[in-house]
C-alpha positions as CSV (number, residue, x, y, z in Angstrom):
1,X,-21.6,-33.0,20.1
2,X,-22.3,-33.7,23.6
3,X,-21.0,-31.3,26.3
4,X,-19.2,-34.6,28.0
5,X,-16.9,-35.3,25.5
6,X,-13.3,-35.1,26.3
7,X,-11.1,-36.0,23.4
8,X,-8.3,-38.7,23.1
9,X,-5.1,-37.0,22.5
10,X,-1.8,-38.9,21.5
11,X,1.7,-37.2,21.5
12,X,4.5,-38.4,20.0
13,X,7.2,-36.5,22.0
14,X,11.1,-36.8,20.9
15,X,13.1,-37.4,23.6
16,X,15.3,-34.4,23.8
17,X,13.3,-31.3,23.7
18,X,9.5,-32.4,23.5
19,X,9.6,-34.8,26.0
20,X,11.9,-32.6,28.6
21,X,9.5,-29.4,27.9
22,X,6.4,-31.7,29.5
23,X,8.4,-32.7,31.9
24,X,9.1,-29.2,32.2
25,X,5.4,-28.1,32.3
26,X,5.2,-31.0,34.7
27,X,7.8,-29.6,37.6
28,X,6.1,-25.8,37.2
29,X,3.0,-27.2,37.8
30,X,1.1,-25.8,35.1
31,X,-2.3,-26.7,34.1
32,X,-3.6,-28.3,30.9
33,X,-6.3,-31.5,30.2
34,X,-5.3,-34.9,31.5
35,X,-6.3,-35.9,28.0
36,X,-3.2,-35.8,26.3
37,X,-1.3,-39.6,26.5
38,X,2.1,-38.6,25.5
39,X,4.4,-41.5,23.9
40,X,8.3,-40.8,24.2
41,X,10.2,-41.6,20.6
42,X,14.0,-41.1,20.7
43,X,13.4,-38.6,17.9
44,X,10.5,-36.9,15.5
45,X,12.7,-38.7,12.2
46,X,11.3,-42.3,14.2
47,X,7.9,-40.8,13.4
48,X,5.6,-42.7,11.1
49,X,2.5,-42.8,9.4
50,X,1.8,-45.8,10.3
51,X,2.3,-44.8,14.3
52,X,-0.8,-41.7,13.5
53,X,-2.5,-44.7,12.1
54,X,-2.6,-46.6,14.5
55,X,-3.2,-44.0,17.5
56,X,-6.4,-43.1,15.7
57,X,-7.4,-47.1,14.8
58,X,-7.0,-47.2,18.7
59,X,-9.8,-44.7,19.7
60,X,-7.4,-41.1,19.4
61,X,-9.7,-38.2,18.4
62,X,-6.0,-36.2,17.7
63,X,-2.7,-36.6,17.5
64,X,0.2,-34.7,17.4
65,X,4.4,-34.5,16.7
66,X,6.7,-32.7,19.2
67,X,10.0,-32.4,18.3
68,X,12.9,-30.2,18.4
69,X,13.0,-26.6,16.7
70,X,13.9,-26.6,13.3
71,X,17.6,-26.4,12.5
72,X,18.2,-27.5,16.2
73,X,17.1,-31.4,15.8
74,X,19.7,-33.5,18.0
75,X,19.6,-36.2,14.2
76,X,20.7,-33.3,12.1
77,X,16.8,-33.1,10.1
78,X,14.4,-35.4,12.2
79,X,11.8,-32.8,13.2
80,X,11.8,-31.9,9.1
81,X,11.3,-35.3,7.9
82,X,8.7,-35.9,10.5
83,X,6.9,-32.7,9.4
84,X,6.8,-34.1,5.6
85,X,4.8,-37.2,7.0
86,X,2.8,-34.7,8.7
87,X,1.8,-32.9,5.7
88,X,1.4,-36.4,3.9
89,X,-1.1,-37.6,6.3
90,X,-2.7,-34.4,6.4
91,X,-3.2,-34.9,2.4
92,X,-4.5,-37.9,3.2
93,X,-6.4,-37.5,5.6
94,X,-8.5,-35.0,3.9
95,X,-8.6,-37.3,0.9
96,X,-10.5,-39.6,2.9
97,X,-13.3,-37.4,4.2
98,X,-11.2,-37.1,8.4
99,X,-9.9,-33.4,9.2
100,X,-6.6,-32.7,8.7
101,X,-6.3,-31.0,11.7
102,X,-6.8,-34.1,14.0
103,X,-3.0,-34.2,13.2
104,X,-0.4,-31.4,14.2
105,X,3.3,-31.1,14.1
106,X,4.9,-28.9,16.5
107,X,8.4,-27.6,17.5
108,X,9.7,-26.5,20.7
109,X,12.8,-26.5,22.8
110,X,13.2,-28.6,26.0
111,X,13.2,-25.1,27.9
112,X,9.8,-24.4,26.7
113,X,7.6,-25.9,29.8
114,X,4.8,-23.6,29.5
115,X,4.9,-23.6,25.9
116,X,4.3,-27.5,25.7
117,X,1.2,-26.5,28.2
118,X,0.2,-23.9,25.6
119,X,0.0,-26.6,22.5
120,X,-1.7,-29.2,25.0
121,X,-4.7,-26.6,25.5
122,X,-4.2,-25.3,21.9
123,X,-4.5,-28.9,20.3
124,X,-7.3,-30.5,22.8
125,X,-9.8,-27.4,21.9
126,X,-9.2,-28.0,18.4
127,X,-10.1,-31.6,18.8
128,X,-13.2,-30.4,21.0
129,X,-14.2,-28.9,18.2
130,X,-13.9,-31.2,15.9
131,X,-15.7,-33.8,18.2
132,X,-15.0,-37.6,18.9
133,X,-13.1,-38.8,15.7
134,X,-15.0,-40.6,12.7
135,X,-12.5,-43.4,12.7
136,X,-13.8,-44.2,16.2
137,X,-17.4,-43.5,15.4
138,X,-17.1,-46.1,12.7
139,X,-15.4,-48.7,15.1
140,X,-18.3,-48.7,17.4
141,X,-20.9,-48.9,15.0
């Protein structure tokens, strides 16, 4: 792994307490990697396989699911549901030779600024780690 590589992050950010919590982090000014593309969903329940899919078929080394804090979820059970597909994907993931861990779910509040900055850092040195993402390794060759 070279020392230049900066991974591809996507974050699929509900609207309500993932999304407000980077825009949080955002007015406090704290400091975490440019990396991290985050991609507003009105709610983790919209969450789909097929949207990790893609993110990765499109170059992400990671990608991860913010949503609301369990039992707090502005759709009743969003956040759970989307932490099923999570699990699922992780399942399959490792079925197919990728690390599970290239995927994430995560809940927070939308008070939680500098805990959104914490699981940016957090999830972009797992993905260093891990190094660029095989998907993409086999769409350039």
């Amino acid at each position: 792994m070279s020392e230049e590589f900066e991974p591809r992050v996507i974050a699929f950010c509900c609207q309500y307490c993932a999304y407000s919590a980077a825009d949080m982090a955002g007015s406090m000014r704290l400091q975490y990697p440019s990396n991290v593309e985050i991609v507003l969903i009105p709610c983790t329940g919209r969450f789909d396989v097929i949207l990790a899919l893609k993110a990765f078929e499109a170059g992400a080394d990671g990608v991860y699911v913010a949503g609301c804090l369990v039992g707090n979820c502005h759709f009743l059970d969003g956040n759970i549901r989307a932490q099923q597909r999570v699990d699922y994907l992780q399942k399959e993931l490792k079925n197919i030779g990728i690390e599970p861990e290239r995927l994430a779910m995560y809940n927070l509040s939308a008070s939680q600024g500098p805990r959104f900055a914490e699981i940016v850092n957090e999830f972009s040195e797992i993905i260093s780690r891990l190094g660029p993402s095989p998907i993409k390794k086999n769409l350039a060759a």
